[in-house]
Each structure stands twice: as structure tokens, then as C-alpha cells.
TIROFI-79603 format. One record per residue (C-alpha): residue number from 1; y, x, z. Coordinates in nm, 3 decimals. Each point is the difference from the previous one (the first is absolute). Example, Ala and Ser with C-alpha at 12.3 -4.5 7.8 and 13.67 -1.06 7.14 Angstrom:
 num       Y       X       Z
   1  -0.450   1.230   0.780
   2   0.344   0.137  -0.066
//
This chain:
 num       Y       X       Z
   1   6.839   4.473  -0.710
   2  -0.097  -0.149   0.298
   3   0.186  -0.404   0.032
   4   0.334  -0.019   0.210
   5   0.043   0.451  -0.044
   6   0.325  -0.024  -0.221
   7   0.171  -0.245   0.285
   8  -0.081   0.261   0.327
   9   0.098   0.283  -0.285
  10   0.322  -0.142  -0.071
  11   0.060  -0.072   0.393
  12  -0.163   0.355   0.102
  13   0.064   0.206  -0.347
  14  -0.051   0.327   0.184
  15  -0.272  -0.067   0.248
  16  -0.245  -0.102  -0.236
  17  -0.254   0.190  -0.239
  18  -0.165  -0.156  -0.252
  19  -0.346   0.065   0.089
  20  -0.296  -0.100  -0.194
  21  -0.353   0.011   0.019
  22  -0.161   0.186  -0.255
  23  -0.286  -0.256  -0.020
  24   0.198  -0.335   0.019
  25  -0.320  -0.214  -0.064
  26  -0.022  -0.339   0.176
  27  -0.230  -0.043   0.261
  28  -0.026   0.364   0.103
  29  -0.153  -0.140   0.319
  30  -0.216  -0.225  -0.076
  31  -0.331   0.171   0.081
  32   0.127   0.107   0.363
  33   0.120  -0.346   0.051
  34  -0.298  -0.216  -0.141
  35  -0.223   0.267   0.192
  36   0.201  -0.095   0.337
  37   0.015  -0.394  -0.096
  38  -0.368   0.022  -0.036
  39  -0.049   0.184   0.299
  40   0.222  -0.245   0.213
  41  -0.276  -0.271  -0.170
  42  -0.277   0.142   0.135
  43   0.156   0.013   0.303
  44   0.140  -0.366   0.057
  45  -0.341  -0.134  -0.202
  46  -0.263   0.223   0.115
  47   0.088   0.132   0.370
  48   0.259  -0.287   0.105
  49  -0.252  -0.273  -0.157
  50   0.279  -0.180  -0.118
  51  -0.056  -0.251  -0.263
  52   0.061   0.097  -0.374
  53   0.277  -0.248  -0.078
  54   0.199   0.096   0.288
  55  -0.060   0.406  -0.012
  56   0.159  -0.121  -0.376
  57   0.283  -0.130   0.146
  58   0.079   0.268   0.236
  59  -0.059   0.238  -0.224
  60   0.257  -0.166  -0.233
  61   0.279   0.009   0.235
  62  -0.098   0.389   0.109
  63   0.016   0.148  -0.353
  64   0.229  -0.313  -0.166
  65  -0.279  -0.037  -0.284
  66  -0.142  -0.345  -0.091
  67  -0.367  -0.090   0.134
  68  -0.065   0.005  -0.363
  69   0.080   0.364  -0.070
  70  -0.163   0.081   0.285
  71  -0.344  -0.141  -0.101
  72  -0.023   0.163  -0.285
  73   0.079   0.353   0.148
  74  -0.310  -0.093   0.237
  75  -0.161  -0.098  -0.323
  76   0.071   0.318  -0.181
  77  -0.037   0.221   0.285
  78  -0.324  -0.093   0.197
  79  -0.170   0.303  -0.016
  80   0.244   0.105   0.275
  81  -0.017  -0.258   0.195
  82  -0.419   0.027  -0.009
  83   0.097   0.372   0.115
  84   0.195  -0.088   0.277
  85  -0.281  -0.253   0.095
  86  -0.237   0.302  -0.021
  87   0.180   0.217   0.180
  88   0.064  -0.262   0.264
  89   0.315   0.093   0.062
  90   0.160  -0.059   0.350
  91   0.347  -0.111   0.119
  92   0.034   0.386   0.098
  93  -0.090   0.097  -0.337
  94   0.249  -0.231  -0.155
  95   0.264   0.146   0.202
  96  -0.036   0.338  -0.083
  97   0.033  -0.091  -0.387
  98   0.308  -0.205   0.069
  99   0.177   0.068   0.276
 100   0.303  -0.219  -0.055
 101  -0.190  -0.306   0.013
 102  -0.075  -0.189   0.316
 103  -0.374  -0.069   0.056
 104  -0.024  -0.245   0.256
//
């Protein structure tokens, strides 16, 4: 049961379904969202030229991870960011994939 569900059930009893996922696994999203972390890295790192502790930082406060999870997902992942160096990737590119994101 998802945390806090039995206090809005017992102030909305009727309102409310219990709804669950059939595949309540944690970190459902992961891929999408290390694939879109390390996308925003080659973009602050590769087309910004911004230095690698401070793409870190910014990074950090974007997807509220610590620098040091977010090394290692470059670590374990840098066969795609070698593919998006490939593919040289533009800004126009990037903004296709993720539209929601501002790439300035």
C-alpha cells in the first residue's frame, strides 16, 4: 500500500480505489531516467564545455542524486555516452528526445 493511502481513505472513503500496479518493483524508471541524466551529461559536458565537477553539481540538483551516484551511472553506462559522442548529437536532437527539458 502506497505510504499516507489509509489517511486520504479514511478522509475520502468513497473517492478512492485502491489501485495497484501489477509490477510494483522499485525503480521501474530507472533506465529512462539514467538514459535522460546521461543525456543531460553529454550535454552540459560535451556541447556546453562545462567543467566536470560543476556539470556534477548541476546535475545533482536537476535529478536530486549525489555526484557520487551519478559517476558511477557514467561509469556503468559509457557505451551510451560514446554513442551519443558518435552520433554527435545536437541541441535539436536533444530536444526532440526530451522535450520537457530546457536546452539553453
Amino acid at each position: 500500500m502506497i505510504r499516507g493511502n489509509q489517511i486520504i481513505q479514511s478522509i475520502f472513503p468513497s473517492e478512492i480505489e485502491e489501485n495497484r500496479p501489477e509490477d510494483n518493483r522499485k525503480g521501474i524508471y530507472a533506465v529512462e531516467r539514467n538514459e535522460c541524466l546521461l543525456t543531460r551529461f553529454y550535454f552540459y559536458y560535451y556541447i556546453k564545455k562545462r567543467r566536470f565537477d560543476t556539470t556534477l553539481s548541476d546535475l545533482a540538483k536537476e535529478f536530486y542524486i549525489s555526484t557520487r551516484t551519478i559517476t558511477n551511472y557514467i561509469a556503468d553506462n559509457g557505451e551510451m555516452l560514446k554513442k551519443l559522442v558518435a552520433q554527435d548529437c545536437s541541441i535539436k536532437d536533444l530536444r526532440k528526445k526530451y522535450p520537457h527539458l530546457i536546452w539553453n
